[in-house]
Backbone bond lengths (Angstrom), bond angles and torsions (degrees), N, CA, C in turn:
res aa  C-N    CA-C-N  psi(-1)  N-CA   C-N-CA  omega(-1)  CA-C   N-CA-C  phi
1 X - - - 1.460 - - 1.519 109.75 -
2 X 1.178 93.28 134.86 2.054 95.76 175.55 1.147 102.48 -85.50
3 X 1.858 88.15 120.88 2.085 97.90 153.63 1.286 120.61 -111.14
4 X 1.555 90.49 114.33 1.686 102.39 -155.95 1.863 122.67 -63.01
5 X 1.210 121.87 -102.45 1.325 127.56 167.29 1.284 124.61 -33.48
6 X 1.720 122.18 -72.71 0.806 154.30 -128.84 2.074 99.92 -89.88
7 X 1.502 105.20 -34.71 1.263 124.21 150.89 1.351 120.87 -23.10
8 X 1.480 96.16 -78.73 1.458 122.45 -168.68 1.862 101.64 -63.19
9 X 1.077 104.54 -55.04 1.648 114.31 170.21 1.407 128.31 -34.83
10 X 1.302 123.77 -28.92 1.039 120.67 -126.07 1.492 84.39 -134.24
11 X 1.912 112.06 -34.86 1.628 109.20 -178.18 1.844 91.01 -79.06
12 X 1.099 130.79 -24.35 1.673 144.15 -167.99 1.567 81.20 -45.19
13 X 1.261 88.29 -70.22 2.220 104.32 -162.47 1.231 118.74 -40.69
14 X 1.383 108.66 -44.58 1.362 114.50 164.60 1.664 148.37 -49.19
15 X 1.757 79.34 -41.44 1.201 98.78 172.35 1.522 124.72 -83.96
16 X 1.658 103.15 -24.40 1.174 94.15 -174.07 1.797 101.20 -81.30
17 X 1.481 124.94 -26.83 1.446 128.03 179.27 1.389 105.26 107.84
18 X 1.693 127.97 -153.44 0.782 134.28 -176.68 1.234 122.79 -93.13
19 X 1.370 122.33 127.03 1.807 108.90 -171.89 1.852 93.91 -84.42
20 X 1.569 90.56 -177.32 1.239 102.96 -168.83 1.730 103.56 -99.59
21 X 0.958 120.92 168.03 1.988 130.06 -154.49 2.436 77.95 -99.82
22 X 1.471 76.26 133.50 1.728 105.23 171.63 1.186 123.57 -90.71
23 X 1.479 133.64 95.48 1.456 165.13 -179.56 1.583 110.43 -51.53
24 X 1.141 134.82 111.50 1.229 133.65 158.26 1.216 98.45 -12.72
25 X 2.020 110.78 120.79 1.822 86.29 172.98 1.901 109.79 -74.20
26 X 1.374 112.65 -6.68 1.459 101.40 -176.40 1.711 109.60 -70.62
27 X 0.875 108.70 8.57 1.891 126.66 -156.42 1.182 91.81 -108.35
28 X 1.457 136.66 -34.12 1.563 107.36 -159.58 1.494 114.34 -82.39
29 X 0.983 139.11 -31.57 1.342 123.33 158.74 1.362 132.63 -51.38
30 X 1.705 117.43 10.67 1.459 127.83 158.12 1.425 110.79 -119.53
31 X 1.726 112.01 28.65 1.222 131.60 144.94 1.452 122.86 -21.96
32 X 1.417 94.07 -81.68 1.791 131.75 166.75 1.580 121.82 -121.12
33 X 1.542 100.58 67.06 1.410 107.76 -179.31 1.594 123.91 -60.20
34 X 1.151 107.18 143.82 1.369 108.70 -172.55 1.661 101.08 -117.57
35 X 1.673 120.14 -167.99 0.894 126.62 148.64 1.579 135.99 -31.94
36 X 1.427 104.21 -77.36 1.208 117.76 -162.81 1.746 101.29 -90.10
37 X 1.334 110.45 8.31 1.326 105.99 155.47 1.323 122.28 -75.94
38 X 1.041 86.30 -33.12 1.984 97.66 -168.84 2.062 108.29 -82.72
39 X 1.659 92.83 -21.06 1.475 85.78 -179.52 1.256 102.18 -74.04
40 X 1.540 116.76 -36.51 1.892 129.85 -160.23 1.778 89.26 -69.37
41 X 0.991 127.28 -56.46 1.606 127.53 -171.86 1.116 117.64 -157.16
42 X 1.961 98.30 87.82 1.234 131.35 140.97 1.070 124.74 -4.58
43 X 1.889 104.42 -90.12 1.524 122.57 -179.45 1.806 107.65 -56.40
44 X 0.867 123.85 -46.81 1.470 124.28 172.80 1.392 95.43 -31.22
45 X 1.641 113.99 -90.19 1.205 136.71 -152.97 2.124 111.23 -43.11
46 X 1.227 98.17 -26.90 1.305 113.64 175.56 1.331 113.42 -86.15
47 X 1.217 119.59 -35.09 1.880 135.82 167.04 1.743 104.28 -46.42
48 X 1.338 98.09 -69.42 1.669 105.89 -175.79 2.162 104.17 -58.07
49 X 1.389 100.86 -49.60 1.213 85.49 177.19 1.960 128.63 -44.41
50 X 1.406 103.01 -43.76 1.149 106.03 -178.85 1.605 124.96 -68.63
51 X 0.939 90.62 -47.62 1.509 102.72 163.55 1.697 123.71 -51.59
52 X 0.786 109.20 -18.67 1.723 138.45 -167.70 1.586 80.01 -86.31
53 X 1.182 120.60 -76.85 1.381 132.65 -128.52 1.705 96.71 -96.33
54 X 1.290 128.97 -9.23 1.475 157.10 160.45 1.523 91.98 -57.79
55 X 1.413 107.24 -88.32 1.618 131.59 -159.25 1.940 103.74 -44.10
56 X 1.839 101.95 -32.98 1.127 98.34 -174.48 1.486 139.55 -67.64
57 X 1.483 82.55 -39.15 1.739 116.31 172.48 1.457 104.67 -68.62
58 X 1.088 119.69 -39.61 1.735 115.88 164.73 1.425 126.62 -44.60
59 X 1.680 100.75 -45.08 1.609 125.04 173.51 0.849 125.92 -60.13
60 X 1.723 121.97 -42.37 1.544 132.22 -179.79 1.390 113.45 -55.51
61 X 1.492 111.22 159.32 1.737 129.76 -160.64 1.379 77.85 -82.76
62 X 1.631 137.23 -13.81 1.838 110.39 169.71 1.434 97.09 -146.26
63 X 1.390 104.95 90.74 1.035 134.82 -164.47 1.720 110.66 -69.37
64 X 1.775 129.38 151.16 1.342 107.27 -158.83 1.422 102.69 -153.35
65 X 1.481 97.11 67.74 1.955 110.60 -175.75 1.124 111.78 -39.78
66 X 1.490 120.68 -46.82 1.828 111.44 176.30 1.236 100.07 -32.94
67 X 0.984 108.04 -79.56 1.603 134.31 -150.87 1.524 105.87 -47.20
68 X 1.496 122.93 -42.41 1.559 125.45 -179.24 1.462 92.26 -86.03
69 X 1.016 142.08 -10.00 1.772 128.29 -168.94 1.988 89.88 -92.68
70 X 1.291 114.12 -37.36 1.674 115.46 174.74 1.472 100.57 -58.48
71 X 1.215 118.53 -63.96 1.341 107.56 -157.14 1.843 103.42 -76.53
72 X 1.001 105.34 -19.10 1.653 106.07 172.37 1.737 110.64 -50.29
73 X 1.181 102.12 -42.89 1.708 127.25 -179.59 1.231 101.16 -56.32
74 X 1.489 114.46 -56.30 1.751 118.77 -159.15 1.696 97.95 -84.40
75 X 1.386 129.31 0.58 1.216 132.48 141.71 1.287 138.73 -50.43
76 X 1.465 95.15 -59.63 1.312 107.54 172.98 1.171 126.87 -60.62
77 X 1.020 103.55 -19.94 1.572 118.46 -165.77 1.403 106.88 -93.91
78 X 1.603 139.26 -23.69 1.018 167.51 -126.30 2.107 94.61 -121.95
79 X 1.287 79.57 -65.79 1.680 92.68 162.42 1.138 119.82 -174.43
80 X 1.376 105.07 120.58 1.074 137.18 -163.84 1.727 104.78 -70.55
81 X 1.727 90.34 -173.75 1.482 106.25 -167.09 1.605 124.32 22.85
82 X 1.708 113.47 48.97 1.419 121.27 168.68 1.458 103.73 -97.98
83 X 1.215 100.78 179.54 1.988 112.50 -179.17 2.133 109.19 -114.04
84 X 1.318 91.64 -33.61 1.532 99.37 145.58 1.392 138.19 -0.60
85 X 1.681 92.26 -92.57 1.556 115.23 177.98 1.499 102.01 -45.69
86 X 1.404 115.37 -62.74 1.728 119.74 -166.26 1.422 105.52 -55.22
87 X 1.340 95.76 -44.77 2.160 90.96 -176.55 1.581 88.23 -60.80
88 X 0.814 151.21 -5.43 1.666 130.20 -167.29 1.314 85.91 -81.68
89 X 1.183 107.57 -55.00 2.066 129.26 -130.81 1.115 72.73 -85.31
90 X 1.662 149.53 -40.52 1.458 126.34 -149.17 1.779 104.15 -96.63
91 X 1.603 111.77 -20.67 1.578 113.69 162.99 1.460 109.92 -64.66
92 X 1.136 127.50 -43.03 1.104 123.49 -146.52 1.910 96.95 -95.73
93 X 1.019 122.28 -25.26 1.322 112.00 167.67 1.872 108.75 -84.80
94 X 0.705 104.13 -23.52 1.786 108.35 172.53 1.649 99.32 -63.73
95 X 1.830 121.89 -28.41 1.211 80.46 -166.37 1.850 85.25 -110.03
96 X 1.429 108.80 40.04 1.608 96.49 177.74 2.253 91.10 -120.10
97 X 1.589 102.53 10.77 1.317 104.45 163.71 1.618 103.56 84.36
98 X 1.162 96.47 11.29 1.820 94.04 -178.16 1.441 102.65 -97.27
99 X 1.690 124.11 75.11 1.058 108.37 -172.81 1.204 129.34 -80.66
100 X 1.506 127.21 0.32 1.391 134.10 168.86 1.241 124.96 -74.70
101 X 1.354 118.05 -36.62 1.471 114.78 159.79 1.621 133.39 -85.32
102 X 1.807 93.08 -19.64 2.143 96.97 159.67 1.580 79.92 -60.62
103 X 1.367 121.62 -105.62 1.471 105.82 -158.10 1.594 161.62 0.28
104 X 1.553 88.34 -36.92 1.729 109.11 157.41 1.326 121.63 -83.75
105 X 1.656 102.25 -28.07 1.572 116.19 175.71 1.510 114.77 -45.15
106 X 1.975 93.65 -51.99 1.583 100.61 -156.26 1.745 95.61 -85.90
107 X 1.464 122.15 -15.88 1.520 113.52 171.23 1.130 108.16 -75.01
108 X 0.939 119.93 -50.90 2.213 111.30 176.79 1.304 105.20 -40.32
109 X 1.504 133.61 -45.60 1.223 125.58 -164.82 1.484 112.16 -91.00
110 X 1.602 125.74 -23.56 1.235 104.45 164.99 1.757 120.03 -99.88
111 X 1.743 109.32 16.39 1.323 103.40 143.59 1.447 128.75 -67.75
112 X 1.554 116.59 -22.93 1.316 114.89 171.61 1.333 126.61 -73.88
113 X 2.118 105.93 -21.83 1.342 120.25 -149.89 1.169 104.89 -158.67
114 X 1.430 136.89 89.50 1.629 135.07 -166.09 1.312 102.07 -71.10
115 X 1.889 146.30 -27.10 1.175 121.06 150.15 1.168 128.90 -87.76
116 X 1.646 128.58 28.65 1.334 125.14 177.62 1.608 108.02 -57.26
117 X 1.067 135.56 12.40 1.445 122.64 -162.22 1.537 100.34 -125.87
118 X 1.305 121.49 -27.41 1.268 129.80 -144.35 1.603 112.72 -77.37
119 X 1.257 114.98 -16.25 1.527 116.60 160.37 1.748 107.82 -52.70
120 X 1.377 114.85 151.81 1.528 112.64 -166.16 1.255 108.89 -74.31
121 X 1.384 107.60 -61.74 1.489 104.22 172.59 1.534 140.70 -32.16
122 X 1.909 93.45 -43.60 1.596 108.30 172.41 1.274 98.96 -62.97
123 X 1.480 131.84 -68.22 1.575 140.55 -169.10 1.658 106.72 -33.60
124 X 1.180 96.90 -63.17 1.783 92.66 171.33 1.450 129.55 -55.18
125 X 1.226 126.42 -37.00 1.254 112.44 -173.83 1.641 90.58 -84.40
126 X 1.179 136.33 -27.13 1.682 135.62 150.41 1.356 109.71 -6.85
127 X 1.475 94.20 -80.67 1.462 114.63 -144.00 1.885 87.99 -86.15
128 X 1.200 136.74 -34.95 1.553 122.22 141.12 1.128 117.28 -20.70
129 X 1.272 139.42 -59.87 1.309 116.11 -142.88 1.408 97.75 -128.23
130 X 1.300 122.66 -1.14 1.386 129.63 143.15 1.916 112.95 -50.39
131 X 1.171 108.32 -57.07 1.775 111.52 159.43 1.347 123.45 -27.68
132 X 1.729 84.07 -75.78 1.536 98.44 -176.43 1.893 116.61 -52.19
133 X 0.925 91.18 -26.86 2.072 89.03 -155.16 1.662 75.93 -88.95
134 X 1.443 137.76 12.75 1.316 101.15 -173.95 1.610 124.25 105.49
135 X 1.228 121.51 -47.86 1.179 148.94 -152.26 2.114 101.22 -69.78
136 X 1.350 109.63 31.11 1.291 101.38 -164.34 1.609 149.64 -63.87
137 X 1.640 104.16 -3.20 1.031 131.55 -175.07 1.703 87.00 -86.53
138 X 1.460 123.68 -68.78 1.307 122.80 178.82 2.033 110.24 -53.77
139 X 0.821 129.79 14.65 1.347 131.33 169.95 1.160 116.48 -112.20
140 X 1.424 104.52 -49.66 1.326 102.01 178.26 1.925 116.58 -65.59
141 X 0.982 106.87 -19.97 1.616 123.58 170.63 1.599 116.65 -59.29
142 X 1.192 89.11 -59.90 1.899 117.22 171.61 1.432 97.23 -29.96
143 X 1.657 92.42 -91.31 1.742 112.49 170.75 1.203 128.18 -22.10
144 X 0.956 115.23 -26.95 1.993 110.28 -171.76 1.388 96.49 -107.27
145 X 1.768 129.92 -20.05 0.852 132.80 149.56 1.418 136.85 -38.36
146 X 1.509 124.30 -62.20 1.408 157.03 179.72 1.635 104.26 -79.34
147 X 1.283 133.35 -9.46 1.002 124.65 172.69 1.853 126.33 -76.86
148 X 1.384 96.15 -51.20 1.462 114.51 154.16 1.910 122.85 -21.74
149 X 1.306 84.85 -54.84 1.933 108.10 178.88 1.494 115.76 -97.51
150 X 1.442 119.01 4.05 1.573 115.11 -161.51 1.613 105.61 -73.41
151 X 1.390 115.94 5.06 1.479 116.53 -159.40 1.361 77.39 -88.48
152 X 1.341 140.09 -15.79 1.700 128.05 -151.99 1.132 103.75 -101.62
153 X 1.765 124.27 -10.11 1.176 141.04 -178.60 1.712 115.08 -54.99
154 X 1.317 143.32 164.31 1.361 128.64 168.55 1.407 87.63 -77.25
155 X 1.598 112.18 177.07 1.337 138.27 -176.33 1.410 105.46 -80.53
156 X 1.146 155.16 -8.69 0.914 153.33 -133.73 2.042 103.67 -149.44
157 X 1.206 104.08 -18.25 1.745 123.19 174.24 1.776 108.10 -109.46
158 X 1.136 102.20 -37.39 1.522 111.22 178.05 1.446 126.06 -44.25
159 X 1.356 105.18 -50.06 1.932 124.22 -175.84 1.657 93.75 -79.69
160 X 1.621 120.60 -41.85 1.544 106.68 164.43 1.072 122.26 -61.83
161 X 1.207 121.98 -49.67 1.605 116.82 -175.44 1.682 109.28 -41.15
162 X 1.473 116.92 -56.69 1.395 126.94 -174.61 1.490 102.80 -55.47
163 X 1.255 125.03 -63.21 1.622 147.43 -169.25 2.199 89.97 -39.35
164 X 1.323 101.60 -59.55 1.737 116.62 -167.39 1.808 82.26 -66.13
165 X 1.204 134.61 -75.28 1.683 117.60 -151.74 1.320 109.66 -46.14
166 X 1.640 103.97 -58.85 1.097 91.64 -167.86 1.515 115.40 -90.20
167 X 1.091 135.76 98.21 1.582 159.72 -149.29 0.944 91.27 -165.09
168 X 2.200 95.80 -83.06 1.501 101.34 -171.49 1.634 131.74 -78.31
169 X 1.269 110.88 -2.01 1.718 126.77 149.45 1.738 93.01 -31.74
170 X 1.111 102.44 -69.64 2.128 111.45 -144.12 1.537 78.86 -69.80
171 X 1.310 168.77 -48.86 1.229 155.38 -145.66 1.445 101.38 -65.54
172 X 1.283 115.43 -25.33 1.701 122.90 -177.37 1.621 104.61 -75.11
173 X 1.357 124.10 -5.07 1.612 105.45 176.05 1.334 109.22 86.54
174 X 0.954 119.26 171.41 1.313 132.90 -165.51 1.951 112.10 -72.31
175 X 1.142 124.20 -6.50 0.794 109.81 178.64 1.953 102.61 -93.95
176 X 0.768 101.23 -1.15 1.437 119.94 177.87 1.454 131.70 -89.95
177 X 1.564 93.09 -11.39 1.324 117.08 -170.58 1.653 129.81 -73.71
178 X 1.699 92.93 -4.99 2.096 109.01 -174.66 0.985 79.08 -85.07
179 X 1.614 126.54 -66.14 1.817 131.08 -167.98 1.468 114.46 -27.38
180 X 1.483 116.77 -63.38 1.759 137.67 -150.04 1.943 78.86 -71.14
181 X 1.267 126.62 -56.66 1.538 120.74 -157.15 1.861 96.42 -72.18
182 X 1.082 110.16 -39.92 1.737 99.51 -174.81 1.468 101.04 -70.72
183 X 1.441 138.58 -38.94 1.444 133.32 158.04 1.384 132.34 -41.13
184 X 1.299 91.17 -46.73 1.897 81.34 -178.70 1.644 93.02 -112.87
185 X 1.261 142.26 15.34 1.557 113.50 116.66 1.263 131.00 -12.95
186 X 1.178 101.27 -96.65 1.538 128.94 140.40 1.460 112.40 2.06
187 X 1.254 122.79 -73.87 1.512 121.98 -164.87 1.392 102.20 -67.26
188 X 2.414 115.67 -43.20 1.259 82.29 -171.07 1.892 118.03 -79.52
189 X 1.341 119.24 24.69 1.452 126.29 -162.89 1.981 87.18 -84.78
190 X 1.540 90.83 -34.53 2.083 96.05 -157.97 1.723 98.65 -95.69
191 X 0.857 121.67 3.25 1.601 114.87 -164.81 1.554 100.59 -109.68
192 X 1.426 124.74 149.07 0.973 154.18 127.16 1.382 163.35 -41.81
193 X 1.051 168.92 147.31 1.685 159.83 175.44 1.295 86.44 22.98
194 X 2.093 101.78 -121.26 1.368 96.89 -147.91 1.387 115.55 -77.16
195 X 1.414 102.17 -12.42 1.832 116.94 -173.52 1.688 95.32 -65.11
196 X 1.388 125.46 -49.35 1.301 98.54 178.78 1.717 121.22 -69.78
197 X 1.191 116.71 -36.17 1.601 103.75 166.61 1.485 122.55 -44.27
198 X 1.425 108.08 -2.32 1.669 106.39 -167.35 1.353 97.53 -119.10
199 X 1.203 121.56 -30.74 1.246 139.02 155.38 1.989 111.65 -32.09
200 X 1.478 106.24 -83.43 1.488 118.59 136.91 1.285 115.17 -8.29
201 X 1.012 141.25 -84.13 1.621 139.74 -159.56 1.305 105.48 -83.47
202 X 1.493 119.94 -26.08 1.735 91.34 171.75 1.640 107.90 -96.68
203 X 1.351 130.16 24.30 1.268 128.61 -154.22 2.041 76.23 -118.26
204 X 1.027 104.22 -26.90 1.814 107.72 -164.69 1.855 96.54 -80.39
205 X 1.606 96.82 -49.29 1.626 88.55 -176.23 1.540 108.21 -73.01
206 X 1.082 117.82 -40.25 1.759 90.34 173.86 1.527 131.70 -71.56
207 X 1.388 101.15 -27.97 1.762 95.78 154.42 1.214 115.46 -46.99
208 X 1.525 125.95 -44.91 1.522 111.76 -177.78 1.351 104.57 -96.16
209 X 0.976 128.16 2.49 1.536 102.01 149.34 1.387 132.46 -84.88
210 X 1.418 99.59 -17.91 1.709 114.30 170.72 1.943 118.45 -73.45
211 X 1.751 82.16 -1.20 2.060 89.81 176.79 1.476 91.77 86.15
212 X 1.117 138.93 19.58 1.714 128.45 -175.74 1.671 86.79 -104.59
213 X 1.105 146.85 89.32 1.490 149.54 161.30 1.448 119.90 -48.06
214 X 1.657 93.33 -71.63 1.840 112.31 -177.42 1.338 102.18 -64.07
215 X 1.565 126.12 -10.84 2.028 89.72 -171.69 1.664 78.48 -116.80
216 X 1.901 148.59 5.27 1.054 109.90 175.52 1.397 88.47 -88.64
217 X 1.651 136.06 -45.58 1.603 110.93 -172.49 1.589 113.58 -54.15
218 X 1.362 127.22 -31.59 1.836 110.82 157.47 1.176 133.91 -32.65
219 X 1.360 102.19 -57.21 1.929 127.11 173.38 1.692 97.66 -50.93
220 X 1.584 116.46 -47.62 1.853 110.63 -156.44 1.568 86.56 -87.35
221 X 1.625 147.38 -40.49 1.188 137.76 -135.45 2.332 83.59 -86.31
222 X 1.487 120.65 -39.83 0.827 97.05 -173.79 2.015 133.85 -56.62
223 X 1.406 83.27 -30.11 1.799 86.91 171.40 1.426 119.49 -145.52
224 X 1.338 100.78 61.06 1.456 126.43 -170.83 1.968 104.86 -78.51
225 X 0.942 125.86 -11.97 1.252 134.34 164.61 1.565 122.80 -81.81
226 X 1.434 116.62 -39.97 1.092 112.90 162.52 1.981 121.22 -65.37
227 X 1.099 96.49 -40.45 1.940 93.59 -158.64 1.343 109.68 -44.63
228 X 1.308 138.34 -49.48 1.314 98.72 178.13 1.396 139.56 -74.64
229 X 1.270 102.79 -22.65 1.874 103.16 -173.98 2.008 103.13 -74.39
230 X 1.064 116.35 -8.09 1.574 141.20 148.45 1.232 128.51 -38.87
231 X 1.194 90.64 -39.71 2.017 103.21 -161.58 1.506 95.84 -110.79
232 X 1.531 110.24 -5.19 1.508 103.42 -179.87 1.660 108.88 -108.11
233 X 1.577 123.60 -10.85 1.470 123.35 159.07 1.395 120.97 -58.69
234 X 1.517 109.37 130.36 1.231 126.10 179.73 1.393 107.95 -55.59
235 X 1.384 158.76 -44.87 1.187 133.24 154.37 1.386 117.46 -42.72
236 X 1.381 141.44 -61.39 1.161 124.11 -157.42 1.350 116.35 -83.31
237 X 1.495 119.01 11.32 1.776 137.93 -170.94 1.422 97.40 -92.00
238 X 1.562 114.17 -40.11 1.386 117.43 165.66 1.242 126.36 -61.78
239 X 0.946 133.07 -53.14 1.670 153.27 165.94 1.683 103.16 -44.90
240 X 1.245 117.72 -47.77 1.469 115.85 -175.24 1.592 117.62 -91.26
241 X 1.819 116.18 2.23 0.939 138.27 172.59 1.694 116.50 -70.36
242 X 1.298 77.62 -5.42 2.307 74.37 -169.44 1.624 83.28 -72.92
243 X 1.132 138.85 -64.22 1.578 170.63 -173.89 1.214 111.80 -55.35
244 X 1.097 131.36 45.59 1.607 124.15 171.39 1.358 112.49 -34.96
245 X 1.532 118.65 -79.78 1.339 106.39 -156.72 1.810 107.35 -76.73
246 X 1.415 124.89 5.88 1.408 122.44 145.46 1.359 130.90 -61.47
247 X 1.419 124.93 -28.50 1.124 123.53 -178.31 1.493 120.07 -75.99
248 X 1.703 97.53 -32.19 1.441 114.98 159.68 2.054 113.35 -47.48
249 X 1.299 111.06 -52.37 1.335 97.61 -177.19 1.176 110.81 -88.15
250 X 1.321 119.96 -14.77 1.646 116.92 161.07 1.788 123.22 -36.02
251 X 1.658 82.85 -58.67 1.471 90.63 -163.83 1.953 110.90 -79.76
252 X 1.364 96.55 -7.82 1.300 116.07 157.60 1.454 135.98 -59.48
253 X 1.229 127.66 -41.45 1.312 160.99 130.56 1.927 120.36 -24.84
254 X 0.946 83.96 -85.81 1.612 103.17 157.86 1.579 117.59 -26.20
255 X 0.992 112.06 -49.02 1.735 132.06 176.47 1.509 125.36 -93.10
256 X 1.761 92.56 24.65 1.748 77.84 -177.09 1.624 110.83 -106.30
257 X 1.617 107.14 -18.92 1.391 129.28 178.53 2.240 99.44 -58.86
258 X 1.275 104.62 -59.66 1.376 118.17 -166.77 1.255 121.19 -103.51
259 X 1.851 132.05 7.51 1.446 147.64 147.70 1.142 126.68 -149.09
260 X 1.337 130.54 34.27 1.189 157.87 170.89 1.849 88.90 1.62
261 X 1.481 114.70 -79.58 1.761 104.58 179.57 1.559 101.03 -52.60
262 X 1.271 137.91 -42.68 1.192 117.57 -173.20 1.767 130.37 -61.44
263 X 1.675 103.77 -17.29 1.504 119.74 -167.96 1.671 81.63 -101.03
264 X 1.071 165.96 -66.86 1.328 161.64 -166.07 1.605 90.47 -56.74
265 X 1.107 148.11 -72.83 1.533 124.95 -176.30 1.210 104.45 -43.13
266 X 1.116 129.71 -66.91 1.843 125.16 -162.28 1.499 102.68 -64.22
267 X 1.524 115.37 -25.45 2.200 98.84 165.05 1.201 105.52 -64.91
268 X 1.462 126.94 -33.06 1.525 124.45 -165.39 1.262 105.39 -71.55
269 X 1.367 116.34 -55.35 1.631 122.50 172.12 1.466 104.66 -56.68
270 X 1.121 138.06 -3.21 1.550 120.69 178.37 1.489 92.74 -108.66
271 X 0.981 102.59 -57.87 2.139 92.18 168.36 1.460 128.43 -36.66
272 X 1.373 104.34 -51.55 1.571 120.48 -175.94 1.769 92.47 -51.65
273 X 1.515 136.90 -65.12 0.748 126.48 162.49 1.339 145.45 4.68
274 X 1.650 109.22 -76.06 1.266 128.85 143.43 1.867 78.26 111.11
275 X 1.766 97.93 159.64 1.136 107.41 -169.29 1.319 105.48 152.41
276 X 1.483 126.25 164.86 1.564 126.50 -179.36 1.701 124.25 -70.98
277 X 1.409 101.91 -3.76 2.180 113.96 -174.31 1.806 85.18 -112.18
278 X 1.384 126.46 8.36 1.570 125.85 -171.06 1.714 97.74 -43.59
279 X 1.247 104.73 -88.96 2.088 124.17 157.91 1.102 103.58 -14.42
280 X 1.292 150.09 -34.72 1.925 140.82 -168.03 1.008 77.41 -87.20
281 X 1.803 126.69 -85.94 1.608 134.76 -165.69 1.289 104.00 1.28
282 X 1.860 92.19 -74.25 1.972 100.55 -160.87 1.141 107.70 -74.27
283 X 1.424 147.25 8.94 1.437 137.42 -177.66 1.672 110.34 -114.40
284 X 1.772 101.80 -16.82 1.751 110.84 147.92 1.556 116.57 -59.58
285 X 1.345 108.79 -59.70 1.521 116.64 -169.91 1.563 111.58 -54.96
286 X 1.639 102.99 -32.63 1.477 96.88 -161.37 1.646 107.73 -70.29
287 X 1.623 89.48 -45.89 1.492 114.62 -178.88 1.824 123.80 -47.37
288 X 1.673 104.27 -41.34 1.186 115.83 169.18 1.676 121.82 -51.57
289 X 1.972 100.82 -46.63 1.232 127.63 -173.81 1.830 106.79 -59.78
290 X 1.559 125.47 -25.87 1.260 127.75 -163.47 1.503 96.80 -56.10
291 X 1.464 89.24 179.50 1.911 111.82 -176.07 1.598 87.64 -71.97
292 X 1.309 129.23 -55.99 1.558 127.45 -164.24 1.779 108.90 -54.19
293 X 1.853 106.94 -38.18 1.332 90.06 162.08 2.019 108.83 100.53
294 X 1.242 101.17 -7.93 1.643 95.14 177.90 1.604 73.26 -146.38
295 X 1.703 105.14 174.71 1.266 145.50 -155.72 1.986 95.35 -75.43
296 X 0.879 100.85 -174.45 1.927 119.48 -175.87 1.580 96.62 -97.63
């Protein structure tokens, strides 16, 4: 099966490595601050600091959004009408789950600034909460965006980032379907513990939705013990959150080895639904339902 674009994209990233993290451009002349920088602009010099010290607390292994959404404030306030402050305020509520207002966050700021987003890190919690709030045409945009750069991502956001595109890759239907398998390739190459078991299971259902049978039951037989207690960790609940009605056939999937009637109700309930994978659903359920008793 051809995997078109996203292929080619994706060995690019690699090759090119990790880019380097994108600086307030009002910031770079407190690059290598000097003296008479700091006499010429004070308030500047205090702007970049905060922001600095925002971005950091975001970074830490216990990370403290209040705390960067305050000092995002005492930015703004510092000097005003930047795009900055909002990317702070719009990470930092993305990672307190408020994705409707990160979302307005990160549009205020690239009304001021059409690349305010384009650092990876910013782009992701973007194109997060672009998902979440709904916003899916603008996510899916994000995403194909942030993929290019995801190598610049920490290790630990990276295997999500991939895990979230391609989700919303497979919502596009089958013609979408080379994309979603060269993506979460990919994701399960970057993912981890339970993120790669989840990694795994959505890398299996789009093989079989792409008609590849024998290599997604390969992909599920290798860590077919883990997937469900997987799909129930609070990191990877997030990650599979861009994708509502994916998580539905996720957890569908998952259940065909160990409730075969129980994974044929949840295809039916993902069919009943209705949606463009409707036809796979019912040709799982039916298949599960045979005299033999497991899937096609």
């Amino acid at each position: 099966m051809r995997e078109p674009m996203f292929a080619v994209v994706l060995i690019a990233a690699q090759l090119l490595g990790p880019a380097s993290g994108v600086r307030p451009p009002e910031c770079g002349a407190q690059l290598k601050p000097n003296v008479w920088e700091r006499v010429k602009s004070p308030e500047l010099a205090r702007y970049c600091e905060l922001l600095a010290s925002g971005s950091s607390k975001l970074a830490s292994t216990s990370p403290q959004p209040e705390a960067a959404r305050a000092l995002a404030d005492l930015a703004d306030k510092r000097v005003p009408g930047k795009a900055a402050p909002s990317v702070l305020r719009g990470r930092a509520r993305e990672k307190l789950a408020q994705y409707i207002e990160s979302f307005s966050e990160f549009s205020a700021a690239l009304a001021i600034d059409p690349a305010a987003c384009d650092e990876p890190v910013a782009l992701h919690a973007f194109s997060r909460a672009a998902a979440m709030s709904g916003h899916l045409a603008e996510a899916a945009k994000s995403y194909r965006a942030l993929l290019p750069r995801a190598t610049a991502l920490p290790a630990d956001e990276r295997g999500a980032a991939y895990v979230e595109a391609g989700l919303l890759l497979m919502g596009g239907g089958k013609g979408a379907a080379g994309d979603a398998v060269a993506v979460l390739r990919q994701a399960r190459r970057e993912s981890h513990d339970s993120l790669a078991a989840v990694a795994a299971l959505a890398l299996a259902l789009a093989l079989d939705r792409a008609d590849l049978g024998d290599e997604a039951e390969a992909v599920l037989r290798e860590r077919r013990e883990e997937l469900r207690a997987a799909l129930l960790e609070a990191r990877t609940r997030v990650a599979i959150a861009v994708a509502p009605a994916e998580a539905a056939a996720l957890a569908a999937l998952s259940l065909e080895i160990s409730s075969p009637v129980g994974a044929a109700a949840a295809w039916r309930a993902y069919a009943d639904a209705g949606g463009v994978w409707s036809d796979h659903a019912r040709s799982r359920a039916a298949s599960l339902l045979a005299p033999k008793g497991r899937p096609r």
